[in-house]
C-alpha positions in Angstrom: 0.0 0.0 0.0 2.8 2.2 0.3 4.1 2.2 -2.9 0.7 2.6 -4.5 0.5 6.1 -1.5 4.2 6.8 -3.2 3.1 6.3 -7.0 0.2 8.7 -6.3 2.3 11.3 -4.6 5.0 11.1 -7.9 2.0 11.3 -10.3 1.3 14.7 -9.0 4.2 16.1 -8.9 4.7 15.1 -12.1 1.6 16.8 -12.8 2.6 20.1 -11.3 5.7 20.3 -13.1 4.7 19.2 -16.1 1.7 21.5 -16.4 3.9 24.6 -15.9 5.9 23.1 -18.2 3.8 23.4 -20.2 2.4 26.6 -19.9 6.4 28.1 -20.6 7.5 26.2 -23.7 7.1 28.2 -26.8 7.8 25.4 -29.4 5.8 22.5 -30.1 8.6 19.6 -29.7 9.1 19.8 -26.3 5.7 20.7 -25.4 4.2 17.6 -26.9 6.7 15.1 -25.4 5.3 17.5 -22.3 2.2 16.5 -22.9 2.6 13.0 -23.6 4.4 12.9 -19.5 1.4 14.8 -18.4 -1.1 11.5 -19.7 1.0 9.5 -18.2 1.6 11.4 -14.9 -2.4 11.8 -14.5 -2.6 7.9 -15.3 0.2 7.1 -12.6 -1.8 9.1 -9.9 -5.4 7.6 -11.1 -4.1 3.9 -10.7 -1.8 5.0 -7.5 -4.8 6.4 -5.8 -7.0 3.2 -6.8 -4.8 0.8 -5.4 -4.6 2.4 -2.2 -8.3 2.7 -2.0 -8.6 -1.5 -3.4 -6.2 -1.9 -0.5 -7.8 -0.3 2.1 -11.0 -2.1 1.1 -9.6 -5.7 0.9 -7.9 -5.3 4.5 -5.2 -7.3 3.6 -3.8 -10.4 6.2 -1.2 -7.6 7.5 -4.1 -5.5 9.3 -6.2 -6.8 11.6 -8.1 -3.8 12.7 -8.4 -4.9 16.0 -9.3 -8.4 15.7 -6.1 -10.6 15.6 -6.7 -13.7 13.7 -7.5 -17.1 14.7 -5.3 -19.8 16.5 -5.8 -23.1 14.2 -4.6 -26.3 16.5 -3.7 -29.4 14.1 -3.1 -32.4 16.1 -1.9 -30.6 19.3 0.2 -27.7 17.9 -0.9 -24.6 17.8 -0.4 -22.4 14.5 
């Protein structure tokens, strides 16, 4: 979950920075190789934030939330 929380945070900054990028360039080569970063920065931060949120919703084995899991005994042992 935290490298989907990371991937978000990188997506808008790569936003940010590529918008006023944007917004300075004069020329149209470097503005549309801009551009193209900018899709893919607003796509990075789109699938970031949805795996966090996917995460959150499956509560995962690693968070209990307050109720540890259940002791399974085979034969005796406890697992």
């Amino acid at each position: 979950m935290g490298f989907s929380i990371t991937s978000a945070v990188f997506g808008g900054i790569i936003i940010i920075f590529d918008s006023l990028a944007i917004a300075d360039y004069e020329f149209d080569g470097p503005k549309g190789l801009s551009v193209i970063i900018l899709i893919l920065g607003i796509a990075e931060a789109a699938i970031g934030i949805w795996a966090a949120v996917c995460l959150c919703i499956m509560k995962p084995c690693t968070c209990y939330y307050g109720n540890p899991p259940q002791q399974v005994s085979y034969a005796g042992v406890i697992y």
